[in-house]
N, C-alpha and C positions, 0 to 999 in steps of 0.2 A: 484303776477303779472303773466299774463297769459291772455287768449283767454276770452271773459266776459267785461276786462277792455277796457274801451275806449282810455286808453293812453296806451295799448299796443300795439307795432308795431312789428312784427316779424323780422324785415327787418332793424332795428336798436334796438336792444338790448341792456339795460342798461347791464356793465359789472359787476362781480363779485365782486369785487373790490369797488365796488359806493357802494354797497347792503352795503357792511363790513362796509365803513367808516361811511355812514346814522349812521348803529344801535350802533355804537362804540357812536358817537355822540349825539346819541340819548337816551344813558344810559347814560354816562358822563356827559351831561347839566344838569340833573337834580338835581345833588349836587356838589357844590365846592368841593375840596378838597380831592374827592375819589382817593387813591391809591391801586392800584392791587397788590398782591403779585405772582401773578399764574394767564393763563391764559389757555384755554380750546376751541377749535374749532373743530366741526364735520360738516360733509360732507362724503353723502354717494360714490358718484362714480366720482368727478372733474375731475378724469385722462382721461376718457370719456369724457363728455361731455363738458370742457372746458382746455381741455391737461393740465390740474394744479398738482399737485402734491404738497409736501414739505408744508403744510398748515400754520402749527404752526409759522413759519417765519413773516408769515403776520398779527401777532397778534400786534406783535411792531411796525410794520407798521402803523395800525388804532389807535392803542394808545402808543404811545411813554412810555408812564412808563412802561411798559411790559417791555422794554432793560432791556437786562441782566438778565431778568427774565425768570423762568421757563414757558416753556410752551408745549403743546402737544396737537396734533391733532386725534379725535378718531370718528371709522367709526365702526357703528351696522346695516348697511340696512336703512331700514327707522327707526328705534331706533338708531340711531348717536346721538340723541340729547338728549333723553332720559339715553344714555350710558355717553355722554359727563356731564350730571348733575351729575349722579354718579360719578363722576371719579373727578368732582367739588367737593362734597360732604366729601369723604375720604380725601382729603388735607387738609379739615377744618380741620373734625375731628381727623386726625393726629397731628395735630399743625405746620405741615409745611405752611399754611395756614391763613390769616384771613379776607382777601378777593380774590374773585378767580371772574374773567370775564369770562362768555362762552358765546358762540355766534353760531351759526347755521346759513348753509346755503346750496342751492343749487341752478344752472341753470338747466333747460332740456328744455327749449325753445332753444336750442342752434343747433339743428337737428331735423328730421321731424321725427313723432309721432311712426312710426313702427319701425325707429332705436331707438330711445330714449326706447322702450318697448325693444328690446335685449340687450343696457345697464342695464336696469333693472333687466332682469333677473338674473344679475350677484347677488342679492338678494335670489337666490335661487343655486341648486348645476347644475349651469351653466353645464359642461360637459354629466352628468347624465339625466338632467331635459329637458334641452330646446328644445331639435328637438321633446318629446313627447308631446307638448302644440300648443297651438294658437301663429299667429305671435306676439298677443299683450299676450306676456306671462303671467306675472301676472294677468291679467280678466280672463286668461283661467283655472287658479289653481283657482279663489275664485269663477267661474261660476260652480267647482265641488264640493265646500265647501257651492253653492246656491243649488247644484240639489242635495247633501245628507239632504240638511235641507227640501228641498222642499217635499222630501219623509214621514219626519217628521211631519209637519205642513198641509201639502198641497199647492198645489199649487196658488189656490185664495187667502189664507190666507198668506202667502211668498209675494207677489205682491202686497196686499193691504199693508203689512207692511213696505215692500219696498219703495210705494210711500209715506207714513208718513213720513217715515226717511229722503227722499227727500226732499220734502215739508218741513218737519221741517226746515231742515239745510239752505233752500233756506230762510226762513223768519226769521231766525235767523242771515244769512250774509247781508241780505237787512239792518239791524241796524247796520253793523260793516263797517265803511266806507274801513276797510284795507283789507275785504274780497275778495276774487276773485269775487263771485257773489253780492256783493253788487250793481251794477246796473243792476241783474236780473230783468226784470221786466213781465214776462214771466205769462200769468192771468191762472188760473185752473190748477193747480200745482199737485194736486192729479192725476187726468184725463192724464195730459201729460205724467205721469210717470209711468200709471196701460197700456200702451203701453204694449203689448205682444213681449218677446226679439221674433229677427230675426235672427236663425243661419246663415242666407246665406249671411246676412251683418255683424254681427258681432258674437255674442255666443247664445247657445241653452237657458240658463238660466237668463244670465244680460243682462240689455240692457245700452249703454252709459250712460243713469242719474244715473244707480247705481254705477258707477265710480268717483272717484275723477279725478279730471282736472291736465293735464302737468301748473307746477306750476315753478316760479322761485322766489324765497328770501332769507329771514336772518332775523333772530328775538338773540336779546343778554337781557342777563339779569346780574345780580350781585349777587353770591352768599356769605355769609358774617358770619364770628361767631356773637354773642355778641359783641365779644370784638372788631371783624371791624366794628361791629355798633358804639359804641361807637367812634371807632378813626375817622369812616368815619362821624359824625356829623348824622346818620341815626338813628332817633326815631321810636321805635319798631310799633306806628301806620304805617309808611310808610312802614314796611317790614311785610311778613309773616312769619310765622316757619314752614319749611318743618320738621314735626313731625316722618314720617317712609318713610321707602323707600323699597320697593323688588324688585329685578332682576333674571330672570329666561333664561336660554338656553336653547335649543333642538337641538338635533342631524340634522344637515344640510341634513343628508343623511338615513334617516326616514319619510317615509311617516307618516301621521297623525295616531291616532290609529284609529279616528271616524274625520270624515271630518265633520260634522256638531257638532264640537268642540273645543274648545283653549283650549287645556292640558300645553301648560307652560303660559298661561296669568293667568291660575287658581293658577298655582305656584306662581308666583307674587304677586298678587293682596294678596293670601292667606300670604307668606311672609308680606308683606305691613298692613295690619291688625292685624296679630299676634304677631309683636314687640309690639303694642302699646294697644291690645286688645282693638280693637275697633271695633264698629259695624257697619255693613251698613245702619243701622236706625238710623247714624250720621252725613250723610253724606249729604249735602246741593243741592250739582251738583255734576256731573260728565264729564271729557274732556278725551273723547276716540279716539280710531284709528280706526276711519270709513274709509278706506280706498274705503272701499266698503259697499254697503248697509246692506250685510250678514255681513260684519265684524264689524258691529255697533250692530249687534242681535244680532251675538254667543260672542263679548267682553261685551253685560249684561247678556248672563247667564253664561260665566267664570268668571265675576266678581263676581256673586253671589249674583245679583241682586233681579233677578228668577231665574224660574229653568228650566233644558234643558226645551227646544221646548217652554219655555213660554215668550219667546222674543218680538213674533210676538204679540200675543194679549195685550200686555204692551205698547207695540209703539201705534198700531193703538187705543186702548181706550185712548192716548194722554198723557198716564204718562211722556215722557219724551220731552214732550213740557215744556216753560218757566214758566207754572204754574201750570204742572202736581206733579206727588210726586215727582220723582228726572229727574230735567232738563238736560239735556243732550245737549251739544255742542252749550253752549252760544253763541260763535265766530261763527259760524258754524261747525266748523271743518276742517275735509279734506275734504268733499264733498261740501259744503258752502263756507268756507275761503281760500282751498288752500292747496296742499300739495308739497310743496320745499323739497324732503324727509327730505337733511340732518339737516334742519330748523326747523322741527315740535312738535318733542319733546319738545324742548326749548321753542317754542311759546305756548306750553301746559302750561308751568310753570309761561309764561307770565302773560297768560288769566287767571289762576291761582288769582297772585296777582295783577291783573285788579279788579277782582272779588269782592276776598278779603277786599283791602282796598276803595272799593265804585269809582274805577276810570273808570268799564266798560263802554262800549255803552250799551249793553241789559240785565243791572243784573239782578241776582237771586236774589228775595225776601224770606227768610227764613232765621229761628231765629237756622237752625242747625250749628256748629262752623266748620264742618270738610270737604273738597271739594279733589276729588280723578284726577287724572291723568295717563292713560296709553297709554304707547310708544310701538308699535309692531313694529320689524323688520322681515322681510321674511313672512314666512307663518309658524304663527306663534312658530316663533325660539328664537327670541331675543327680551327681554322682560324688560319693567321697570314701575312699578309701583310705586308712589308718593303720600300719604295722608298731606294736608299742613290745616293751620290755621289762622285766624288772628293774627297778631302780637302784 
């Protein structure tokens, strides 16, 4: 929900609180009899932007079986939800566990766009970082993570792949009625987006369309052993199996070693393939953190896609269109559907098993079994990678 939608209104905003109970209900209906043993909510920065705190509380709230039940609220930047899978994940696997709810979410509709941008920056080493950037901080760190790639590639070659990315994501959300730009209707989509940035209105390097949009939601899911398959009446068609998982950190307070690269998403994602030794020539789709148009190009070549610098010519030849070799950001993503930070992870896992079991709006046609998800918090600091399967 955001600026795009026709039933957004700045000026009366749905509360936090509505967002919760929707998705609580909205997983809950769909099977009788689900009980939770554990419950999991992330949200990147609420104390901002809607004075909240104390998260976990409101879990029993939206679902009354939570009482008395364990639960915990866990914040990664924009990987909260991402980090909150994990953290889902280990309770299985521990046996403390055999079904666990997690739910993601965030407002920043909630104040005007250049404060919402110094909340943000709290994603980064706020004291250290923030007076050296742009007011809208974060564009200002991924507009130098655009101008070390630009050096790379070039600069027409950077722009044209930029607008692909765009353009993709935009005809991608046009099919997903829940995306922020799905009543995009905006004609020559390439053209509007090979726009030359404007430092004097916003950065030397991005311009607005390579941005994700101030976004506000909540996406929950179910995460379940076997054996809460079993108890919860859930046939392994309706679920998927999250197969590996990798998670990776970086020093808060380290510059990158090469700005036109993800050194801990390459952890991750490398983690995430190496439990299960699997190849990327397995993999179906992919649901990344485009946060930015650069951060769609340099997370395929730390995924290991391609290789440095060959981001750009992979986008614009159209491989990660919906019938290129590996499609890329079904839902649209961040820059298409929306990005709620502490929401998004989770909706990765969603889109996920949308996919998966044939329930999307715009699937992927391919006969590969394995589909990939990563969650970036910060630039890039905090990291979670996910390879999942039909059930």
């Amino acid at each position: 929900m955001g600026s795009g939608r026709p039933e957004f209104d700045p000026k009366n905003l749905r509360t936090f609180d509505a967002y919760l109970k929707e998705v609580a209900e909205g997983v809950f209906s769909q099977k009788e009899g689900v009980v939770p043993n554990e419950g999991v909510i992330s949200s990147f920065i609420p104390e901002r932007f809607i004075n909240q705190g104390h998260l976990a509380a409101f879990l029993p709230m939206i679902q009354p079986l939570l009482t008395n039940k364990p639960c915990v609220a866990v914040e990664g930047a924009c990987c909260s939800g991402g980090r909150a899978i994990g953290v889902g994940i280990r309770s299985l696997l521990s046996g403390l566990s055999e079904v666990t709810f997690v739910v993601g979410f965030e407002i920043q509709n909630s104040v005007k766009a250049v404060y919402g941008a110094d909340y943000l920056a709290a994603a980064g080493y706020y004291q250290k970082e923030r007076k050296d950037f742009y007011a809208h901080f974060f564009p200002g760190i991924f507009d130098q993570r655009a101008a070390a790639y630009q050096k790379d590639v070039g600069e027409e070659k950077m722009r044209l792949a930029f607008a692909h990315w765009y353009a993709n994501a935009i005809e991608n959300a046009r099919k997903n009625p829940k995306a922020q730009e799905y009543h995009n209707q905006r004609e020559n989509l390439l053209d509007l987006s090979l726009r030359k940035p404007n430092p004097d209105q916003f950065l030397p390097t991005l311009t607005p369309l390579d941005c994700s949009k101030v976004s506000d939601g909540a996406s929950g899911i179910l995460l379940l052993t076997e054996e809460g398959l079993e108890r919860s009446g859930i046939s392994r068609e309706e679920a998927i199996e999250i197969v590996s998982i990798g998670e990776a950190e970086g020093s808060i307070d380290e510059p990158p070693a090469d700005r036109a690269y993800f050194d801990h998403m390459e952890a991750a994602v490398e983690q995430c393939f190496g439990r299960i030794s699997a190849s990327r020539g397995e993999v179906a789709f992919v649901d990344l953190h485009d946060c930015f148009t650069i951060s769609g190009l340099l997370a395929l070549e730390a995924a290991g896609f391609v290789k440095k610098g060959g981001a750009a010519d992979f986008v614009i030849e159209g491989q990660t269109q919906m019938d290129g070799s590996l499609p890329v950001n079904p839902s649209g993503g961040l820059v298409g559907f929306g990005h709620p930070t502490g929401a998004t992870g989770v909706r990765m896992l969603v889109d996920l098993h949308q996919q998966l079991t044939g329930k999307a709006e715009n699937p992927v046609q391919s006969s590969k079994e394995l589909a990939l998800m990563i969650n970036m918090g910060g630039n890039d600091k905090t990291l979670t990678a996910l390879l999942a399967k039909r059930g």
